[in-house]
C-alpha positions as CSV (number, residue, x, y, z in Angstrom):
1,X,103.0,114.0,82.5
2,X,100.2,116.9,82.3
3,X,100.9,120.4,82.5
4,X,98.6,123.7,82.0
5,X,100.5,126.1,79.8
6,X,98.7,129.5,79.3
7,X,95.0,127.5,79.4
8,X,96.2,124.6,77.3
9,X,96.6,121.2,78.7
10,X,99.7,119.9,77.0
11,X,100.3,116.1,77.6
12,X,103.7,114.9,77.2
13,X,104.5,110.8,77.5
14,X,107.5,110.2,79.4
15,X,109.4,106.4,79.1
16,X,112.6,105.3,81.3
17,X,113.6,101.5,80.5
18,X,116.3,101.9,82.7
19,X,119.3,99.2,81.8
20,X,117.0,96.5,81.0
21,X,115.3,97.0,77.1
22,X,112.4,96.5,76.7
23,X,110.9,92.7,75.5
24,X,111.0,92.5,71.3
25,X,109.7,89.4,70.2
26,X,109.8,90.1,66.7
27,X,106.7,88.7,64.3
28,X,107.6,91.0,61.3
29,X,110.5,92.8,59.1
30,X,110.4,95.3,56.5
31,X,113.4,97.3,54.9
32,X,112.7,100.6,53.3
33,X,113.5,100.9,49.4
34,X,117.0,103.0,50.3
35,X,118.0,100.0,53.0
36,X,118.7,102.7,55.4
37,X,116.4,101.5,57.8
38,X,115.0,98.3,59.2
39,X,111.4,98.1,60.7
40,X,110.8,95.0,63.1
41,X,107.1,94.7,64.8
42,X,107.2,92.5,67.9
43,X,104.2,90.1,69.5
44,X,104.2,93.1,72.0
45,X,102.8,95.3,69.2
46,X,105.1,97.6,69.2
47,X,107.4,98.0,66.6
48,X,111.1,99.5,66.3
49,X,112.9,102.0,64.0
50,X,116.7,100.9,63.0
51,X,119.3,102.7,60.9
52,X,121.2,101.1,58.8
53,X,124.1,102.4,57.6
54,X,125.8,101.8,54.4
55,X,128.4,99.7,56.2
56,X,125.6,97.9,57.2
57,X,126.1,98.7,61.1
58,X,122.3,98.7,63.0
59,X,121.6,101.0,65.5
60,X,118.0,101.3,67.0
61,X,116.4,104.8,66.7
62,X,112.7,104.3,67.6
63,X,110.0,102.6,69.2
64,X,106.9,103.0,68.2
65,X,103.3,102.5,70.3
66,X,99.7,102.2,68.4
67,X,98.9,98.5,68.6
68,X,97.2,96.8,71.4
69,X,98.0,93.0,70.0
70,X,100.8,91.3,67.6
71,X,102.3,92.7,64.6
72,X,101.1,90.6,61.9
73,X,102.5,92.2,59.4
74,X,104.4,95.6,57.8
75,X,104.7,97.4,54.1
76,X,105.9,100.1,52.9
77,X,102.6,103.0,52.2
78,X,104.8,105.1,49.6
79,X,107.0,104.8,46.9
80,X,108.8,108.3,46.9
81,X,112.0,108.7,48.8
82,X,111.1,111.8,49.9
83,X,108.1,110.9,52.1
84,X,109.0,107.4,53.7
85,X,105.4,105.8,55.0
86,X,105.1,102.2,56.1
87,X,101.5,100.4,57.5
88,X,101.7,98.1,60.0
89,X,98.3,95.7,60.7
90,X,98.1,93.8,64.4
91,X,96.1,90.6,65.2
92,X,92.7,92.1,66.4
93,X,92.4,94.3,63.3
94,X,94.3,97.3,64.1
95,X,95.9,99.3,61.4
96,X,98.3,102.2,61.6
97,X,99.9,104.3,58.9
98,X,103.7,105.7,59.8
99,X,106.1,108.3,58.7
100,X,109.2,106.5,59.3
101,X,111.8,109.6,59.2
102,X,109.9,111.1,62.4
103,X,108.3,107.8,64.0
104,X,104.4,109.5,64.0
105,X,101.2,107.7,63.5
106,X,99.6,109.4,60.6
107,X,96.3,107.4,60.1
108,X,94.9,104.8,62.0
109,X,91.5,102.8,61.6
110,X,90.3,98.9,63.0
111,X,88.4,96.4,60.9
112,X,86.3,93.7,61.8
113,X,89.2,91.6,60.1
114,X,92.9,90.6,60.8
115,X,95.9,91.0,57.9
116,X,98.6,88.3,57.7
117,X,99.9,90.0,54.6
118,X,99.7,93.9,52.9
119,X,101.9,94.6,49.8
120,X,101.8,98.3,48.1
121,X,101.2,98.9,44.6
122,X,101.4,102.1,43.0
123,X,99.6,103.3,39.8
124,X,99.4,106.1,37.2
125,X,96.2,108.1,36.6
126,X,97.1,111.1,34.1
127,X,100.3,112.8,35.5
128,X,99.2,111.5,39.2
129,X,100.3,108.6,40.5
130,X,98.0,107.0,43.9
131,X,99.2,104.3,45.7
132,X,97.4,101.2,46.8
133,X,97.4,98.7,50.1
134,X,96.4,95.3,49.1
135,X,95.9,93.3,52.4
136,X,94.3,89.7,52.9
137,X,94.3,87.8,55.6
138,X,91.8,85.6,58.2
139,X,89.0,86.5,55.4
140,X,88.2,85.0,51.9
141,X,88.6,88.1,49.5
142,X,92.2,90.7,49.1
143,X,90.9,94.1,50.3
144,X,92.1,97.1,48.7
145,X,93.0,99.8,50.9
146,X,94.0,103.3,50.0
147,X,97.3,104.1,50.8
148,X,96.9,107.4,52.6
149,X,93.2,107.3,54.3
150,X,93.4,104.0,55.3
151,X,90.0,103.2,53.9
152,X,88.4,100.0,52.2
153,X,87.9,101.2,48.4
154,X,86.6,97.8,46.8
155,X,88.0,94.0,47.2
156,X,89.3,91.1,44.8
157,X,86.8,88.2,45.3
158,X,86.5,84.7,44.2
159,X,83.5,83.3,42.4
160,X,85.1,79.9,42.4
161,X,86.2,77.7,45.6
162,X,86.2,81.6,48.1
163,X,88.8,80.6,51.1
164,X,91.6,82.7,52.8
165,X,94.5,83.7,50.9
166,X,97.3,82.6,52.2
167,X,100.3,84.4,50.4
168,X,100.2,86.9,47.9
169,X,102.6,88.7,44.7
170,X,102.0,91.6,42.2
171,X,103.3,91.0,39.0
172,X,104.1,94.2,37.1
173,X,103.6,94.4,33.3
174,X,105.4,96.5,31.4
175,X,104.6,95.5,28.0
176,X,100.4,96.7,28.8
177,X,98.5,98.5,31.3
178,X,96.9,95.3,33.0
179,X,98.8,94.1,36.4
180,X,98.3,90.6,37.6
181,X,97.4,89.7,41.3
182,X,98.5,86.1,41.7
183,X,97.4,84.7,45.2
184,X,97.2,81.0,46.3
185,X,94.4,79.9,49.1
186,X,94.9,78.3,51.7
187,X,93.8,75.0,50.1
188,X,96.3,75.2,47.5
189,X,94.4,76.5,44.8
190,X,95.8,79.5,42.6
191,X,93.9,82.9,41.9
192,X,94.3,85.2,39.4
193,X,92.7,88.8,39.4
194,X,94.0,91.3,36.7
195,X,93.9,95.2,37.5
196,X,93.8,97.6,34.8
197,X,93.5,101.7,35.2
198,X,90.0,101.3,35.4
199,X,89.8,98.7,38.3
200,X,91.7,101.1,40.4
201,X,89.8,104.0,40.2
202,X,87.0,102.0,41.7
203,X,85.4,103.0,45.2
204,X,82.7,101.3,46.8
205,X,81.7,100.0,43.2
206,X,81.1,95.8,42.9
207,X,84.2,93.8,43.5
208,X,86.1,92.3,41.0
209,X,86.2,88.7,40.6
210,X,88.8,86.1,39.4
211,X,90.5,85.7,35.8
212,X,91.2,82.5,36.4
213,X,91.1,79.9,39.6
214,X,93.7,76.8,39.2
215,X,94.4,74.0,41.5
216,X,98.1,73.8,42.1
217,X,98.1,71.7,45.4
218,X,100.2,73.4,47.5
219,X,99.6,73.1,50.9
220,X,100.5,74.9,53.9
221,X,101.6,77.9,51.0
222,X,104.2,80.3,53.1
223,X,105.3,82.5,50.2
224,X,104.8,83.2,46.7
225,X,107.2,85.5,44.9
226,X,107.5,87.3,41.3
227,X,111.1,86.8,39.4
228,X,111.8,90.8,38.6
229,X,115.0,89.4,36.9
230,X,113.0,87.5,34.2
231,X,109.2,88.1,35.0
232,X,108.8,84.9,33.5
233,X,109.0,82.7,36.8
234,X,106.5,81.8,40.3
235,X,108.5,80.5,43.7
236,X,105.7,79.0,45.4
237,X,107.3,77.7,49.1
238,X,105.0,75.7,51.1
239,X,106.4,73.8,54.6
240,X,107.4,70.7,53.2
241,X,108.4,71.9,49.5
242,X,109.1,74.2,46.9
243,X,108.3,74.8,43.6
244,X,109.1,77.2,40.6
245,X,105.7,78.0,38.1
246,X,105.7,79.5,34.5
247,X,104.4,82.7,35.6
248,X,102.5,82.6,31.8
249,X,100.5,79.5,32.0
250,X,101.5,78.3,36.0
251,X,102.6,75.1,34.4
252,X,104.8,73.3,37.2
253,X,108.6,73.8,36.0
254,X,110.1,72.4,39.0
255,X,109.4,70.7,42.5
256,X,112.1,70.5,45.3
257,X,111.2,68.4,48.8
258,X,112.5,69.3,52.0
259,X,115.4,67.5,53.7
260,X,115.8,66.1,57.1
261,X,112.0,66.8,58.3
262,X,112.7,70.7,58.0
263,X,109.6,73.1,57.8
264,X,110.0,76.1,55.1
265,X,108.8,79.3,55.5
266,X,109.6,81.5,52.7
267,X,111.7,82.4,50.1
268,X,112.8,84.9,47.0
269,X,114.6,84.9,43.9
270,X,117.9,86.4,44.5
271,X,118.5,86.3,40.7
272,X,116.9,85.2,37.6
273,X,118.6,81.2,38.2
274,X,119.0,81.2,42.2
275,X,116.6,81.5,45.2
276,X,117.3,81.5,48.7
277,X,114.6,79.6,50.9
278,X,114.6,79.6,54.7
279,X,113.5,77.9,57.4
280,X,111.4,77.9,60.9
281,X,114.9,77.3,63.0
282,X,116.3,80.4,61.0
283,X,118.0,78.4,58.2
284,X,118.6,79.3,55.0
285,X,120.2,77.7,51.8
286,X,120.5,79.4,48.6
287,X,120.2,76.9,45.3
288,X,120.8,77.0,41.8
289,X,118.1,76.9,39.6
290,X,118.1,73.8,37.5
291,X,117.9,74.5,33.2
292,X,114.1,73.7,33.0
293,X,113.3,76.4,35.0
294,X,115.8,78.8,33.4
295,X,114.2,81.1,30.2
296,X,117.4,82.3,28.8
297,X,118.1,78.1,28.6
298,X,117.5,75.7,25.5
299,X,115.6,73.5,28.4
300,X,113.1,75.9,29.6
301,X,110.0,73.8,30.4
302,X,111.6,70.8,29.3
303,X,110.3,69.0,33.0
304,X,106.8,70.8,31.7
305,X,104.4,66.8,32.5
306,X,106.8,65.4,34.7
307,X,104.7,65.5,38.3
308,X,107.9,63.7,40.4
309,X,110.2,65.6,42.9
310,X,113.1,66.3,41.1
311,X,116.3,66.1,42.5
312,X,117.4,68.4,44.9
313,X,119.6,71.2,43.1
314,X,123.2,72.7,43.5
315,X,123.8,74.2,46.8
316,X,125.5,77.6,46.5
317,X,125.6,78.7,50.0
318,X,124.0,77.8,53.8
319,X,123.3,80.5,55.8
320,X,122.9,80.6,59.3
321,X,122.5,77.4,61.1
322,X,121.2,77.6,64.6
323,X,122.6,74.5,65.4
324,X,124.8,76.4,68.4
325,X,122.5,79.3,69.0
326,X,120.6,79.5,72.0
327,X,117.2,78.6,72.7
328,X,114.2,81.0,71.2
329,X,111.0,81.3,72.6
330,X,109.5,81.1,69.2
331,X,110.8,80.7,65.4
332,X,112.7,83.5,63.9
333,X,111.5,85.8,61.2
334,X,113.4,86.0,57.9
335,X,113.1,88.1,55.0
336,X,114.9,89.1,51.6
337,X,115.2,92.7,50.2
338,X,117.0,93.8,47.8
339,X,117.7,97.8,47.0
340,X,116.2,99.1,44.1
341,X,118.5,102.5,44.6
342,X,122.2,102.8,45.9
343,X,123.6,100.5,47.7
344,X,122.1,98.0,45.9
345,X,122.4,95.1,48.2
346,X,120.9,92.2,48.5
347,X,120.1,92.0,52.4
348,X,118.7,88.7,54.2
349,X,117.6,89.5,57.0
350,X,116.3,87.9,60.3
351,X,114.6,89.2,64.0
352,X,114.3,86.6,66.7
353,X,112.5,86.5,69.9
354,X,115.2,87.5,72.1
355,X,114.9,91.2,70.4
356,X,118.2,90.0,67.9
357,X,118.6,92.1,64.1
358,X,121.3,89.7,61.9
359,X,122.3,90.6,59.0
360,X,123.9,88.9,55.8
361,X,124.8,90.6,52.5
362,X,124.2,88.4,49.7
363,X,126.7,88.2,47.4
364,X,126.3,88.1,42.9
365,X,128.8,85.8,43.0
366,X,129.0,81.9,43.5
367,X,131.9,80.2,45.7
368,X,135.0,78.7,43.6
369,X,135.1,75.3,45.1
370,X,132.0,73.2,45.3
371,X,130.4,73.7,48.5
372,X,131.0,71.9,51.6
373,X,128.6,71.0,54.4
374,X,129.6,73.1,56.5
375,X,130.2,76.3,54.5
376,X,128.2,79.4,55.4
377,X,127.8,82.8,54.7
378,X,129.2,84.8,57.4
379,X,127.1,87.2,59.0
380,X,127.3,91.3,57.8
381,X,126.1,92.6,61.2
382,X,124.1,91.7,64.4
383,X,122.3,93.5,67.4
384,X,119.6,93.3,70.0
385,X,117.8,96.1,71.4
386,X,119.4,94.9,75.2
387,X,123.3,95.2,73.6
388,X,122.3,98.7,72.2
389,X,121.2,99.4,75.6
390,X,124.4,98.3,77.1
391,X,126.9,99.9,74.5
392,X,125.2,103.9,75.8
393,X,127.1,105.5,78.6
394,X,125.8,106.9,80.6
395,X,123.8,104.0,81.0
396,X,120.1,104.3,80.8
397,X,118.5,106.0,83.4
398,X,115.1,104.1,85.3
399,X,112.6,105.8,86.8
400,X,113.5,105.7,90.6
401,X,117.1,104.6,90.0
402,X,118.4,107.5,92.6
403,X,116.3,106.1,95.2
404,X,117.1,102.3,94.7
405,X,120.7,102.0,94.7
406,X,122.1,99.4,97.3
407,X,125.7,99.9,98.8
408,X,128.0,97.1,97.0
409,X,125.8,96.5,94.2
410,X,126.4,96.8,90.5
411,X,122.8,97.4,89.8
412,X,119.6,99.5,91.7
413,X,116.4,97.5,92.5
414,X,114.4,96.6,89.9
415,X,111.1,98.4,89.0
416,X,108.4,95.4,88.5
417,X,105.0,97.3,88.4
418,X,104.1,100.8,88.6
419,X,101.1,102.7,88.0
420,X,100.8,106.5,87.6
421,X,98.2,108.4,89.1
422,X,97.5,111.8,86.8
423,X,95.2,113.1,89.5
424,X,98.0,113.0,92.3
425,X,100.9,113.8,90.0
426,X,102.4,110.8,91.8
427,X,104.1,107.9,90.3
428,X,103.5,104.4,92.5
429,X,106.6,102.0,91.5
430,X,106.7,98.1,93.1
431,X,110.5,96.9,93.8
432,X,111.7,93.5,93.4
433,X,112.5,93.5,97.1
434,X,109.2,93.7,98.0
435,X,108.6,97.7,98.8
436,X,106.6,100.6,97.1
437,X,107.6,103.9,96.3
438,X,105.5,106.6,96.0
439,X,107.0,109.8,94.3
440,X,105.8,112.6,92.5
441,X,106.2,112.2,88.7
442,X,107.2,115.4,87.5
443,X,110.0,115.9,90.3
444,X,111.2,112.1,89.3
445,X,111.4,112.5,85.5
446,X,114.2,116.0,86.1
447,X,116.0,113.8,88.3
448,X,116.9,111.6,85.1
449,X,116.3,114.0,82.7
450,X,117.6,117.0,83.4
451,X,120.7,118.0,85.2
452,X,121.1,120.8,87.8
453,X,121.5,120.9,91.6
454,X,118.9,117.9,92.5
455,X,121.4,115.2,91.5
456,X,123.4,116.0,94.5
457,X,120.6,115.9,96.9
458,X,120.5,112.5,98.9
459,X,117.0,111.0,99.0
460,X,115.7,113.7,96.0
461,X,112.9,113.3,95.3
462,X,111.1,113.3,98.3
463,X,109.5,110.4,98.6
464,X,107.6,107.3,100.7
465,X,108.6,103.9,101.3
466,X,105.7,101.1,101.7
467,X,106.6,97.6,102.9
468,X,104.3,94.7,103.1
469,X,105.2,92.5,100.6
470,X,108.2,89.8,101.2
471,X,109.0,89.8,97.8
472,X,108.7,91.0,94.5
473,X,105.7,93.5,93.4
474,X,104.1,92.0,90.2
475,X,100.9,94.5,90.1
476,X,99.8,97.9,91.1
477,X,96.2,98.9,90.5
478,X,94.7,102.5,92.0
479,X,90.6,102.1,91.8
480,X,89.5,105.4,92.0
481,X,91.4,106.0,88.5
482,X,89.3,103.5,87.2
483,X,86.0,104.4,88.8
484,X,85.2,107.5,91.5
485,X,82.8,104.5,93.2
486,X,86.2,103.7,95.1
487,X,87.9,105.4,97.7
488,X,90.1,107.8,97.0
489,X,92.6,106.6,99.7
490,X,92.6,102.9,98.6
491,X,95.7,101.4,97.0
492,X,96.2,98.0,95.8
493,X,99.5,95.7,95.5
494,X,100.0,92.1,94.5
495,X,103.5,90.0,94.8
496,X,105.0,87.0,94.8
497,X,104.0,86.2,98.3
498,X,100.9,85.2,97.4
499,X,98.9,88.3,99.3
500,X,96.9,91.2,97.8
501,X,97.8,94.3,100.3
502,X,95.3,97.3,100.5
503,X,97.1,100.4,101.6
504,X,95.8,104.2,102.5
505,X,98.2,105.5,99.4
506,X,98.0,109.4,101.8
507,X,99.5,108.4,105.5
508,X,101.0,104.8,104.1
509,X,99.2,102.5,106.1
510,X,98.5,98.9,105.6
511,X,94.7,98.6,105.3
512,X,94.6,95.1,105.3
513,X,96.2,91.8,104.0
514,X,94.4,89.2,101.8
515,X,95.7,85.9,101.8
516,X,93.8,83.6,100.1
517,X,95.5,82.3,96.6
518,X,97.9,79.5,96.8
519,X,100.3,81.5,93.9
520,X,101.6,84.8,93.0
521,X,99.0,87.6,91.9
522,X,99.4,87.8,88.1
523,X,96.3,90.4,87.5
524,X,93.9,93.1,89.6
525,X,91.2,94.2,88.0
526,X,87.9,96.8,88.8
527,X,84.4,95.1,87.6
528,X,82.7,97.0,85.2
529,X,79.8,99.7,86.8
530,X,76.8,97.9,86.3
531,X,77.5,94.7,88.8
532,X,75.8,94.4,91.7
533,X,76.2,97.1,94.6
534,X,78.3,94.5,96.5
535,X,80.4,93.8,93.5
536,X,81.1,97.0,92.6
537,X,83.0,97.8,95.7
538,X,85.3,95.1,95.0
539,X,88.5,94.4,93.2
540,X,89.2,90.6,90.9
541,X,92.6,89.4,91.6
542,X,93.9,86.3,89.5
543,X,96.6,84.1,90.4
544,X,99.4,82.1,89.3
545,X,97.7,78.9,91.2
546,X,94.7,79.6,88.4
547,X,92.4,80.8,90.8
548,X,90.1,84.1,91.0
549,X,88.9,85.9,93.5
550,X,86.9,89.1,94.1
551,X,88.1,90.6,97.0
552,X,85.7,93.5,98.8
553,X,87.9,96.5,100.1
554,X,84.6,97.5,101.7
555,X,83.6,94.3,103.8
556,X,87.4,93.4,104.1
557,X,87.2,90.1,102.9
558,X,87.0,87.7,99.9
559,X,83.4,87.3,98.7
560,X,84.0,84.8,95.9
561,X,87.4,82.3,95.3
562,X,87.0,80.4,91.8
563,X,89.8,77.6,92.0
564,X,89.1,74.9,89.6
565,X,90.8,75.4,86.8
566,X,92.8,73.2,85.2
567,X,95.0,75.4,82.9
568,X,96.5,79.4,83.8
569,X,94.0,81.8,83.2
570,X,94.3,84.3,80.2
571,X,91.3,86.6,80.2
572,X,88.7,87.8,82.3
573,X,85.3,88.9,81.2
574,X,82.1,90.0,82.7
575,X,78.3,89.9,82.6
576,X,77.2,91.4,84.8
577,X,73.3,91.6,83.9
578,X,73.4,87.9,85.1
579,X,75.6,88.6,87.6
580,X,78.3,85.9,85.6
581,X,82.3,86.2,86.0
582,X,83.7,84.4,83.1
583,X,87.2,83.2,82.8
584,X,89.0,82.2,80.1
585,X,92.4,79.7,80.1
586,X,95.3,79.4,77.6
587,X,93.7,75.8,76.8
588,X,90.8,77.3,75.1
589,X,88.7,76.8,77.8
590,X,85.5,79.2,79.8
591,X,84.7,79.0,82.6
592,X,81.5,80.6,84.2
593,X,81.0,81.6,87.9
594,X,78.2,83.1,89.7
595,X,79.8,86.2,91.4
596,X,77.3,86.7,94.9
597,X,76.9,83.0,95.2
């Protein structure tokens, strides 16, 4: 919403859900240092603020929009507990920098590059102390980012055997001023890269390169941890194994297969002789450590030569089976924190598709009685964004609730597209039932917002009712907005029915009805300017049926139906100096179709 106050053009974003949350697929968890709040980032890309309390109940506070793709991954940005920063990195390159007490977007830049992993390091120059973002990813190198600006100041680089890194730890000395990067590629070979005082205050000076490179063979690497309890210890967990190093020389101390065809995804020491390792179903077993890989034991390294699995150790506790659970679009995400100030809990922690926070506490302690098969740690807490939703009263408000409730029913229509028009002030919502209402925006956001004399009016705000459609709206899409080539009049719907309706958005009118896929209309798009004069005057609708067409609101009819592919359609692109439509399917494949012909 847009308003003019005293010559300044204030611009103020307005959301209603309405009872249904939003989708939360989450892709990736952080929890800040003082475990008061949980960050999840979702496939969406956005990503959600929780409190946590110190009873460990979750309560969403925030949600948060600056990425176009998926969440690939979140750190923290800063290590006082006075300024609480976290970066978050998408898919297409995207990265944004946070203040988590107020939910702004401090910094944002894109690279050419995508991060699967950032960790923050913090170091001491004089009496100042600069923090660090040290990111790698779908690249051969580990960039290192400055923590506040965002920018690329130099990169860790491999002279020997250069590939993607595919999990990353910082081990902290304490004994000297060098800190060791230990990384492991994605062919299973180990990299070491030391960074003293020097190194990082480097900026845009040569990149440093390997201490020392190592072939460890693990494949398909998912984590690789640091033991803070004895800094003596590597967990390496790859998908069908784990392993524990000598963090001094990396010589293999133990080697653990996977049971029962299950695919590990990560793990952590939860003290210096247990680890907890987890699994792609949302799984997770906690094992003690066997002697060999203990320090404080008379049997450290005494499996040091020995290359065999060894024998699956103790099982303290299971956590979490999913056995009963119901179905998830795709795995779970689970991670392991532990506070370094009061409460100092050690939190697992796991988001799921379906929008879901659980929570366990881990406890110091191990069971009495030898564990059974079907012991498990009981969960702490549990939420999803939809019961948080359903526990507010009075319930969450949509849009045009007032103007959609039905006699009888529990619930009003359901919104299923909308599009707003900032030139009109009006706000164009499609109904589940099939209809369109137009309503002015402002007058629409009091009606939920604020409360006053309105809310007793019947039929407030005024309003118009378009019907066309026999079913459900699934797209909105007002040209003009996009380009002042198209009428200004000219409205265009898509449903379930099959049909693209073009209506005169000022005296409601139906315009016209095309009918020419054989599936529900999933997209409407405007070409770009620079097609041809006929082109430019229409609109590309894509189907459910995996068709395209380009339908001319001018001439009235379809100029061009593409209907031969085999798989749905994903993307549309253009080129339109060849006069080329190309289409691209969730199968990988293009397609390319001459528009006029």
């Amino acid at each position: 919403l847009e308003e003019n106050m005293s010559g300044n053009s204030l611009v103020l974003p307005i959301v209603l859900w309405g009872r249904n949350a939003p989708t939360h697929c989450i892709s990736s968890l952080l929890v800040m240092d003082d475990l008061a709040t949980i960050i999840s980032g979702c496939h969406d890309g956005q990503i959600c603020i929780w409190d946590l309390t110190p009873d460990l109940e979750i309560n969403p506070r925030a949600l948060l929009f600056g990425h176009s793709t998926s969440v690939t991954c979140l750190s923290k940005a800063s290590a006082s507990s006075d300024k609480q920063y976290m970066v978050s990195a998408s898919e297409s390159g995207e990265m944004c920098l946070w203040d988590v007490n107020d939910g702004r977007c401090i910094e944002f830049t894109k690279l050419a590059c995508a991060h699967t992993g950032i960790q923050f390091y913090q170091f001491t120059i004089g009496t100042q102390r600069e923090g660090r973002l040290l990111c790698h990813g779908h690249y051969p190198e580990i960039l290192v980012v400055d923590a506040t600006s965002l920018e690329v100041l130099y990169s860790l680089v491999s002279k020997i055997s250069p590939d993607w890194i595919s999990s990353m730890s910082i081990i902290r000395s304490h004994r000297t001023q060098e800190d060791t990067v230990v990384a492991v590629s994605v062919t299973g070979i180990l990299k070491v890269w030391i960074i003293t005082a020097e190194v990082s205050r480097m900026q845009d000076l040569d990149p440093v390169f390997e201490e020392e490179s190592k072939p460890i063979y693990c494949h398909s690497c998912q984590s690789i941890s640091f033991c803070t309890f004895t800094q003596l210890s590597l967990l390496v967990v790859c998908s069908k194994y784990w392993r524990v190093f000598d963090a001094g020389d990396f010589s293999l101390l133990c080697s653990v297969p996977s049971e029962n065809e299950q695919a590990w995804t990560g793990g952590e020491f939860i003290a210096a002789d247990k680890v907890i390792i987890w699994t792609e179903d949302g799984c997770s077993y906690i094992y003690k450590l066997p002697a060999s890989c203990l320090p404080a034991s008379e049997h450290f390294r005494s499996d040091v030569g020995k290359t065999a699995e060894g024998s699956i150790p103790p099982l303290v506790y299971s956590i979490a089976d999913r056995a009963d659970k119901q179905l998830l679009i795709c795995p779970p995400v689970t991670r392991f924190f532990y506070g370094r100030r009061e409460p100092f809990h050690k939190l697992l922690v796991q988001g799921d598709s379906a929008g879901r926070l659980t929570l366990w506490s881990i406890p110091d302690t191990s069971p009495l009685q030898p564990l059974s098969s079907t012991a498990e740690l009981q969960v702490s807490s549990t939420i999803s964004l939809q019961e948080a939703f359903d526990k507010l009263a009075p319930l969450p408000a949509g849009i045009i609730d007032q103007l959609s409730v039905l006699p009888g029913a529990e619930e009003p229509i359901k919104v299923t597209a909308s599009v707003y028009i900032p030139s009109q002030g009006r706000l164009v919502c499609g109904r589940e039932d099939g209809s369109i209402v137009l309503v002015p925006a402002t007058q629409t956001a009091i009606v939920q917002l604020l409360q006053g004399e309105h809310m007793l009016r019947r039929g407030w705000p005024p309003h118009r009712t378009l019907r066309g459609h026999r079913n459900k709206v699934t797209c909105l899409l007002y040209p003009h907005q996009v380009s002042p080539r198209y009428d200004q009049r000219s409205l265009v719907s898509g449903g379930v029915d099959f049909s693209v309706i073009v209506w005169d958005i000022f005296t409601g009118e139906m315009k016209h009805i095309f009918c020419v896929h054989g599936g529900e209309i999933t997209q409407l798009l405007v070409p770009p300017e620079n097609c041809s004069t006929r082109v430019q005057h229409c609109v590309c609708s894509v189907a459910s049926d995996h068709s395209v067409g380009l339908l001319s609101l001018r001439e009235r009819k379809c100029i061009m139906l593409a209907s031969r592919h085999l798989f749905p359609i994903q993307v549309i692109k253009w080129r339109p100096c060849d006069d080329y439509l190309v289409v691209g399917c969730s199968d990988g494949s293009v397609y390319v179709w001459q528009m006029d012909t």
